[in-house]
N, C-alpha and C positions, 0 to 999 in steps of 0.2 A: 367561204365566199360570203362579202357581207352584201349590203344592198345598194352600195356605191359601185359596184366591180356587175352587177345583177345590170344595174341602168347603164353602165355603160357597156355592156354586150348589147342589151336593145337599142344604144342608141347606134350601133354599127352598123345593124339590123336594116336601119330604115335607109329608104333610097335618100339619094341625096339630090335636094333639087336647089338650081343654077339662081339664085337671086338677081334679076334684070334691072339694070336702074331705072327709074321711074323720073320723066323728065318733068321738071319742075313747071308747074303753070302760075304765069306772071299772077303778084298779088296784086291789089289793091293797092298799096302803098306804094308799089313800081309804076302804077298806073297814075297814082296822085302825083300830075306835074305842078300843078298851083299850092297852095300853101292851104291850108285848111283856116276858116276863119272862125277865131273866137272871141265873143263880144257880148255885153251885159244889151238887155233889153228889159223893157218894165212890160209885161201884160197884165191887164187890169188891175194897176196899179203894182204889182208885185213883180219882184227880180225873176230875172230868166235867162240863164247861160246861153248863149245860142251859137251853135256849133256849124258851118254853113260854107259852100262850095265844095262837097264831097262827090269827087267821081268813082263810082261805082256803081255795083246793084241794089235793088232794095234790100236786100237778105244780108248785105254786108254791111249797109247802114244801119239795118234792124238790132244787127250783130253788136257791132260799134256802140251804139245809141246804150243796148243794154248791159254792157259792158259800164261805160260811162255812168249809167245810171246806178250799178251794184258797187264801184268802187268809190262814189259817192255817199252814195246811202242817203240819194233823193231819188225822185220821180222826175219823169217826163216822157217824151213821147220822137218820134221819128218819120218823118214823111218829105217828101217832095226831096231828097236832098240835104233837111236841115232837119241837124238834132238838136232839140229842144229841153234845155235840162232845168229844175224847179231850183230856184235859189241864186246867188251869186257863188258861184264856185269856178272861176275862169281861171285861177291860179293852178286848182287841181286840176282841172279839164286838160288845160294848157301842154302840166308837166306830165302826166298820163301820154299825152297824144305825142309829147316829145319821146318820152322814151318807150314810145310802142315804134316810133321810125316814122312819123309823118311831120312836114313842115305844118309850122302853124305859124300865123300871123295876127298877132295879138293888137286886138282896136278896142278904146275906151278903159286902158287898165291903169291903173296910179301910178 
């Protein structure tokens, strides 16, 4: 008897419990009816992606925002609603936010 034939005796052993499906809770993105808006802004003088008409919570914007912010590989920040990203990266922002599943509508792009 080796110790493949050992672990499947214990796993016959154990009782066996009924897996319930777990009903799904609407996300965010089922919830985003408007288009998300992406658009350059200057603050003090300097470019600023700005990410804005986000319905949801704060902790999902917070989410969002730093997501945004890691696969950029700049800074910014998230509040009221609108994410705030450092630099002109509206291209990226854009295709991120398309293929996460949210509409987005692009203002001020070339």
């Amino acid at each position: 008897m080796d110790w493949r034939d050992k672990l499947n005796g214990l796993k016959s052993e154990l009782p066996q419990v009924e897996e319930t499906p777990t009903t799904a809770t609407p996300t965010t993105k089922t919830l985003q009816k408007e288009p998300l808006r992406v658009e350059l802004d200057k603050r003090n003088g300097k470019p600023a992606t700005l990410v804005t008409e986000f319905m949801g919570s704060d902790d999902e914007l917070k989410d969002l925002a730093k997501l945004l912010k890691v696969k950029c590989g700049v800074g910014g920040s998230a509040r009221d609603g609108e994410i705030l990203i450092q630099g002109d990266v509206r291209v990226k922002v854009s295709n991120l936010l398309s293929e996460m599943g949210y509409k987005v509508k692009k203002i001020n792009f070339k």
